[in-house]
C-alpha positions as CSV (number, residue, x, y, z in Angstrom):
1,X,-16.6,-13.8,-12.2
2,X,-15.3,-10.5,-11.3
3,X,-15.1,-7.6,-14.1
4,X,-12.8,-4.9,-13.8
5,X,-14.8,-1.7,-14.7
6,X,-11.8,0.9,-14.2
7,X,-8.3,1.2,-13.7
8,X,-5.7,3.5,-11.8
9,X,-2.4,4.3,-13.4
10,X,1.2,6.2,-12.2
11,X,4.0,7.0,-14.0
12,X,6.5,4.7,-14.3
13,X,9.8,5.4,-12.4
14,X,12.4,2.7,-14.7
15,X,14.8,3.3,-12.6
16,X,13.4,3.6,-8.9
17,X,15.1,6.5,-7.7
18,X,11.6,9.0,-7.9
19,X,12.0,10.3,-10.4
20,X,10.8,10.2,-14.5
21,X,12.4,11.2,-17.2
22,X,11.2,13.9,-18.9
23,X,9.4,13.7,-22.3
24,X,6.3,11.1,-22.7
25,X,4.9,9.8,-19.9
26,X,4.9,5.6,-19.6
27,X,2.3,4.9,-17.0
28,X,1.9,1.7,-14.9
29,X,-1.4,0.0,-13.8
30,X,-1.3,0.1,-10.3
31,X,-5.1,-0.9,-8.8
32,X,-8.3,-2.1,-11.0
33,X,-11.9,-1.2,-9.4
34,X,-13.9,-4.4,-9.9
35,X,-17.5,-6.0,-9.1
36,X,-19.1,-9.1,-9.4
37,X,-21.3,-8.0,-12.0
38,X,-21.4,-5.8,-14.8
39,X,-23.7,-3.6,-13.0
40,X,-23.1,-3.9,-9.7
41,X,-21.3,-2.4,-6.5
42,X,-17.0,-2.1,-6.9
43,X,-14.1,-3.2,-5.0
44,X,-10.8,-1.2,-5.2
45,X,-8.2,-4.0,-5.3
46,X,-4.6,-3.5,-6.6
47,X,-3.0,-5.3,-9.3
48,X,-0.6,-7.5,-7.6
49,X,-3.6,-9.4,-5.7
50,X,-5.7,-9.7,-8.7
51,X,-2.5,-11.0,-10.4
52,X,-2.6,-13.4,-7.9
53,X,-6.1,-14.2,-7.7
54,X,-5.6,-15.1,-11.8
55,X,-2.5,-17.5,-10.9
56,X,-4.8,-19.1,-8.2
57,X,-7.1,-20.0,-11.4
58,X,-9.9,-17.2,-11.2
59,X,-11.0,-15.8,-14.3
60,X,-11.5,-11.9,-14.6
61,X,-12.7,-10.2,-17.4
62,X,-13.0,-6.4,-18.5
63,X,-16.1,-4.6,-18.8
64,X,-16.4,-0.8,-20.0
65,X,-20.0,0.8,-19.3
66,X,-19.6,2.6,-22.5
67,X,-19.5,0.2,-25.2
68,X,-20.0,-3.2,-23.6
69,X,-16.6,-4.4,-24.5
70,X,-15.4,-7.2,-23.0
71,X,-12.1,-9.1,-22.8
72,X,-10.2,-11.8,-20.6
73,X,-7.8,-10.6,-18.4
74,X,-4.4,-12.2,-18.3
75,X,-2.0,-12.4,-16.1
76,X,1.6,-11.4,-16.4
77,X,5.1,-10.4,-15.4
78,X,6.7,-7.3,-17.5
79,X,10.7,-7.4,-18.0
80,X,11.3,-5.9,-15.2
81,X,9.3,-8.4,-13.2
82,X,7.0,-6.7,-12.0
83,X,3.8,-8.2,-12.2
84,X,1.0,-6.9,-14.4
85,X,-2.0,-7.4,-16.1
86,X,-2.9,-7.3,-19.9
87,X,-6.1,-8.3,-21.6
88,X,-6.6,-11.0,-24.6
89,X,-8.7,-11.4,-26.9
90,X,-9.1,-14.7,-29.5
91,X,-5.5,-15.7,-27.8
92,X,-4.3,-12.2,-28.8
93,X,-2.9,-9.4,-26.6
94,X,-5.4,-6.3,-26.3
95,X,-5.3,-2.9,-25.4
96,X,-9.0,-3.8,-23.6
97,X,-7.6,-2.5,-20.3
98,X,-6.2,0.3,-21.2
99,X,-9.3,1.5,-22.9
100,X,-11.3,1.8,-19.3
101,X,-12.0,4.5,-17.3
102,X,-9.5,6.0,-14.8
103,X,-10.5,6.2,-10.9
């Protein structure tokens, strides 16, 4: 089973003409770096093809080096539809992901 050890974010552009509004930044997860093991070598892969490995029936899981934490990853499609990925834990939405490393 794959665990995703880090993630990369950018800022979210709601409207899609390049530019973000100013004030708080909303990011967007964008690629996860991955491995087989806890431990072992990582795989840059980006979100939309782990989204789709995870509709395909693979199961993913987070993993952060610095605590141990893990948590399923879940696969989903935001309002806007595009599709993302979210972590659960005991059937409940997490902030897991969020919580990992950036790369």
């Amino acid at each position: 089973m794959p665990f995703i050890r880090a993630i990369r974010t950018m800022p979210l552009d709601p409207d899609g003409d390049g530019v973000c509004a100013v004030g708080p930044q909303v990011e967007h997860l964008v690629a996860v770096l991955h491995s087989v093991t806890t431990t072992g070598p990582t795989t840059a892969t980006s979100v939309v093809a782990v989204h789709r490995r995870i509709r395909s029936g693979e199961r993913f899981r987070t993993f952060d080096e610095r605590n141990h934490h893990q948590a399923d990853v879940v696969a989903r499609t935001d309002h806007h539809g595009r599709r993302t990925l979210s972590t659960a834990v005991d059937g409940r939405t997490s902030d897991h992901l969020w919580r990992l490393p950036r790369f």
